[in-house]
N, C-alpha and C positions, 0 to 999 in steps of 0.2 A: 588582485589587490596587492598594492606592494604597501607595507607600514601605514597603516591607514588608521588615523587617530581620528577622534570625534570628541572633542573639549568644550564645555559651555562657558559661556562667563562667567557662571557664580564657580569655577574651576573643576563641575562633576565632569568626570571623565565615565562616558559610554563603551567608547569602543579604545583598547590602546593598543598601538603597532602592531595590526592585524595585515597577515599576509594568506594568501589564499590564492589556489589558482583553481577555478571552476569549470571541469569540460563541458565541452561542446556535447550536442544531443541527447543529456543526461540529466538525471533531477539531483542537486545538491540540497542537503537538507541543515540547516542551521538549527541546532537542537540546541536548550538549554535554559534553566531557571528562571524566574525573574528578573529582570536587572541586568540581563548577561550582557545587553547589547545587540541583539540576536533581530529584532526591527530596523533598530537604526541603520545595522550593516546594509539591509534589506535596502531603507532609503535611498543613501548614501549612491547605491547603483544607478537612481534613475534620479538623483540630485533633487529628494526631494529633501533630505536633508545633506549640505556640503560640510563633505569632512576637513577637519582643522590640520590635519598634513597627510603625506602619502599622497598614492594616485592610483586611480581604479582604472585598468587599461580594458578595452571593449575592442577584439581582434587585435589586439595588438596598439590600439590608438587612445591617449587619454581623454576623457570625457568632457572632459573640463574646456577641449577644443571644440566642443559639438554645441549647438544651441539649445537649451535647456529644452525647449517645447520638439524638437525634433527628436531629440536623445527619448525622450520619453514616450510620442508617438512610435517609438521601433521599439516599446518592450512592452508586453500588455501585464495589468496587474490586477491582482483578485484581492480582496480584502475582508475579511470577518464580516459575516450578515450581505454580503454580497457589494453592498452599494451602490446598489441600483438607482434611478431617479424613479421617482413614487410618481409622474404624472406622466410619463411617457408609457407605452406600451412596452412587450415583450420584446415583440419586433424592431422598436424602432431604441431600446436598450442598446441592445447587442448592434445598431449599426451605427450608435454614436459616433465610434472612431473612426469607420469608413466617413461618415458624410462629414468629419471635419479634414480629412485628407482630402475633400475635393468631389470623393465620388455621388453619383445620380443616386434620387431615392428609390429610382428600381433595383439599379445594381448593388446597393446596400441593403436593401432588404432580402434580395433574394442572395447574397450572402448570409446571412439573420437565420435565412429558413436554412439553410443548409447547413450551420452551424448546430440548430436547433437539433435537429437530427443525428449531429454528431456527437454531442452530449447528451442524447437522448432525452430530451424533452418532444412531445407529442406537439407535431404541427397547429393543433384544436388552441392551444396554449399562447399563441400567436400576437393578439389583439386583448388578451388578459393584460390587466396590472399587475404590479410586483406586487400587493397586499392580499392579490384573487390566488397568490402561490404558497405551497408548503415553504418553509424552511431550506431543503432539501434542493426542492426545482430552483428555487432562487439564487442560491450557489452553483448550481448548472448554469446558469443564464450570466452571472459573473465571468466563469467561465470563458461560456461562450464569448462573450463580448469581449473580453481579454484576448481571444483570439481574432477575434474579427480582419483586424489589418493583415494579419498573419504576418506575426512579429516574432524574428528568429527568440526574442526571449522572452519569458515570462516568469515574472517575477509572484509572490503566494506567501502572504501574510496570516497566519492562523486561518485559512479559507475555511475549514471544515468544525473548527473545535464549538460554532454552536449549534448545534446538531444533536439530535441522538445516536447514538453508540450504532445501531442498524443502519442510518443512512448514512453514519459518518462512514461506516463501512463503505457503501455502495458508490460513493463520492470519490473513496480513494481509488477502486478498482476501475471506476471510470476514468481516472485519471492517467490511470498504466494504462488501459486499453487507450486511449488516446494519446498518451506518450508513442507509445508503440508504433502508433500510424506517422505520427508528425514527425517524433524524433526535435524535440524544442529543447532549450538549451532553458532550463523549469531551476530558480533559486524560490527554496518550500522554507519560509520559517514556522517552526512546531514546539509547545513543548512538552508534547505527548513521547516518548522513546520510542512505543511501541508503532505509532505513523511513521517517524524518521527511520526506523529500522525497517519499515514493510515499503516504502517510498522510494528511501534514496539510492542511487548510487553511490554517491559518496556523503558521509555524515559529518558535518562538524559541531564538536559538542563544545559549545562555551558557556566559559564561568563569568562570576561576578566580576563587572569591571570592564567588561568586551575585549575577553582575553580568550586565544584559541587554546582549550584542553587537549585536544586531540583529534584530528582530519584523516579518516579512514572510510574507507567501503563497509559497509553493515557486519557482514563474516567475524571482517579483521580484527573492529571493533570489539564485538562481543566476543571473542576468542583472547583479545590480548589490549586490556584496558591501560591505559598508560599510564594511571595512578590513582590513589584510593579516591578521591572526585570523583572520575568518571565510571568505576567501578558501582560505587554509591548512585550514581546517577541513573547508572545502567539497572540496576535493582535487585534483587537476590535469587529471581528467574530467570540469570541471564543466560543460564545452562539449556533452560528448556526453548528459550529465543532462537540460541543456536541451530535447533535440529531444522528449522523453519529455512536450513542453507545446505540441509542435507538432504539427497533424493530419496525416493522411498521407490525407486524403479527394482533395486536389487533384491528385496525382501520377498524372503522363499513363502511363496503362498501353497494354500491346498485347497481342494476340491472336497478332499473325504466324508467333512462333515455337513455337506449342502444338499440339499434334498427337495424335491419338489413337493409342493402340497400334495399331489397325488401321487406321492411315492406308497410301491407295495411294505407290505413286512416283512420281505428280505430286506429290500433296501434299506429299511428306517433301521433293521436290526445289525448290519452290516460293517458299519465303521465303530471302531473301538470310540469312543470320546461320550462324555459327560454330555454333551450339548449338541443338538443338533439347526445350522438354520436353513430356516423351511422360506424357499421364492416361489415367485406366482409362475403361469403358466409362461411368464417372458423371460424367466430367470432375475427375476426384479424380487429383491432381499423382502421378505413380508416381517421376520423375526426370530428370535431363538427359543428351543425346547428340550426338555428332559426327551430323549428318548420313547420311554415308558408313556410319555403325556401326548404324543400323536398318536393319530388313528389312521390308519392304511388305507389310502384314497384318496383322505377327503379329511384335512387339518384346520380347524377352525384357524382363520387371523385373529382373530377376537381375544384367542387366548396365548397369543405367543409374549416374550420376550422382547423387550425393545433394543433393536439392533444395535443403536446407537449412531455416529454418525461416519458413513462410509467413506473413503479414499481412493481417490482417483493414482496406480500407481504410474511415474514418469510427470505426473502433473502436482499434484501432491506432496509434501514436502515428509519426513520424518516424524515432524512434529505433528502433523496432519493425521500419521496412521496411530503413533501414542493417544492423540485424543480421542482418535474411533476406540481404540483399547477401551480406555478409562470408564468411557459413559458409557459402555455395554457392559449388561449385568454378567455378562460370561467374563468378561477378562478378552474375549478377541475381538480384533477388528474386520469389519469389513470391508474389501476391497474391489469395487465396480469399475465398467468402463465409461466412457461421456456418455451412452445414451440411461446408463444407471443399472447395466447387467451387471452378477456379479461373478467376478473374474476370479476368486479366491478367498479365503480368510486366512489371518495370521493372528497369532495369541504376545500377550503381553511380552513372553519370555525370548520368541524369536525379532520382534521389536529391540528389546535390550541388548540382545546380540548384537543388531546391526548397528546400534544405537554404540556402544564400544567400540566396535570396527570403525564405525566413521569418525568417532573421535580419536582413536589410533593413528589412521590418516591424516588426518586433520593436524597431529601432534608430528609426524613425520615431514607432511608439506612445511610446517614451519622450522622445525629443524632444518631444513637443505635450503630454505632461504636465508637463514642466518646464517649457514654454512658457506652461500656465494656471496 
């Protein structure tokens, strides 16, 4: 986008001299208030609204040279509540855009089904209507259908925000795992912080007036706010956001105070610590106890401690192993492998440690980039 205004006649101005260059096989996220503009820019891409000057280049070529119904066929786009068509089926949703390109109803639906799959909606689901679906699956099937042509872009207007907080979850994580495979060149408008910060590669956060605050990578952003806006915008947890860019791979874990349920009374009496947690016969976290409160053998689950919520270390983020902290009545976390063994625990206070070290780093990397 090179100065790209967007002016109505009664003279409100949406978007003004907005410039932006959006990579290729990455999700840009447009974050920002009400009012910011943050749709229109959205538009403006597939000329559903034409901006009043500037020019939006796509590879390199202005769009403005392309025929409006073609330009728009090569980008797929997701919308709020999905918008679906309520009389069609599932299947025959997701192959709208194939079967107006030309293609057979075989080979459009069985595109349909293999999409279905890909955003994980259950084949069964097929021949359903959009009214016979969750919330949830209907946004999938958006999705899906957004993809169908398989269109280098794809374009994502609040897709997820009516939703509940659990699905909105499971919507985004499907959306990086499907990024992942595809690799689409995904413009996200949000104006959640906490999606645009867990989504994007790069964020941009605009203000009132369709004016760009500041165009950074998530990290960057939350390390180094460009001015009391985006700071404000960003929220007064933008500290704890941070650790979500820091690995928790390096954090010194132990063994000493892990014990099987059928541990003897040497073992349970063994390691110096206040707490002890007791796993099952697979080494799977059951809970934490006083010492003095198991019994040699054979340790009721019933009555243990609740572990709280474990960490995968290398997978996992920082912030990830602080939260296991926090919700365990011990003060430590637990830290498992993918099939859910546990691999270690670490206490609040060696969390802090690494928690300063990385922000030390952190402060250093930015130093020697200001430096060159």
């Amino acid at each position: 986008m090179d100065s790209v205004t967007k002016r109505y006649p009664d003279g409100t101005v949406a978007v003004d001299r907005l410039s932006l260059e959006i990579p290729d096989h990455s999700i840009t996220v447009l974050v920002g208030p009400s009012g910011c503009g943050k749709t229109t820019t959205l538009r403006m891409i597939n000329r559903m609204v034409e901006p009043s000057e500037g020019a939006i280049l796509l590879d390199g070529v202005d769009i403005q040279q392309q025929p409006v119904n073609t330009l728009r066929r090569s980008m797929g786009y997701v919308i709020q509540n999905a918008g679906l068509f309520q009389h069609r089926t599932i299947v025959d949703n997701i192959a709208t855009v194939p079967r107006m390109l030309g293609w057979g109803k075989q080979r459009a639906r069985a595109r349909a089904a293999e999409l279905m799959e890909r955003v994980g909606l259950d084949a069964a689901l097929a021949k359903r209507y959009p009214y016979q679906l969750s919330g949830g699956q209907q946004q999938r099937v958006g999705v899906a259908r957004a993809l169908a042509a398989d269109p280098p872009v794809l374009l994502m207007d609040e897709p997820f925000s009516a939703v509940d907080p659990v699905v909105r979850k499971g919507l985004q994580d499907e959306l990086l795992r499907i990024q992942a495979e595809l690799g689409k060149t995904i413009v996200f408008v949000t104006h959640d912080i906490d999606e645009a910060i867990k989504l994007g590669t790069m964020v941009a956060v605009m203000r009132e007036g369709g004016h760009l605050a500041q165009y950074a990578p998530p990290a960057e952003l939350l390390s180094g706010p460009a001015d009391s806006f985006v700071e404000d915008f960003l929220g007064a947890d933008r500290g704890i956001r941070r650790l979500s860019f820091f690995p928790s791979t390096e954090l010194e874990l132990t063994m000493a105070p892990v014990m099987a349920a059928d541990a003897t009374a040497e073992q349970i009496a063994a390691p110096d610590a206040p707490y002890l947690l007791v796993t099952d016969a697979d080494g799977r976290p059951l809970g934490w106890a006083e010492p003095q409160d198991l019994t040699a053998g054979d340790s009721d689950p019933d009555g243990l401690l609740s572990y709280g919520r474990p960490f995968v270390p290398g997978t996992d983020s920082l912030r990830d192993a602080l939260d296991g902290a926090v919700l365990s009545p011990t003060g430590w976390a637990v830290a498992v492998d993918a099939s859910g063994t546990v691999t270690g625990v670490v206490s609040q206070q060696t969390i802090g440690e690494a928690i300063r070290a990385a922000h030390a780093r952190g402060h250093e990397e930015e130093d020697q980039k200001v430096a060159t």
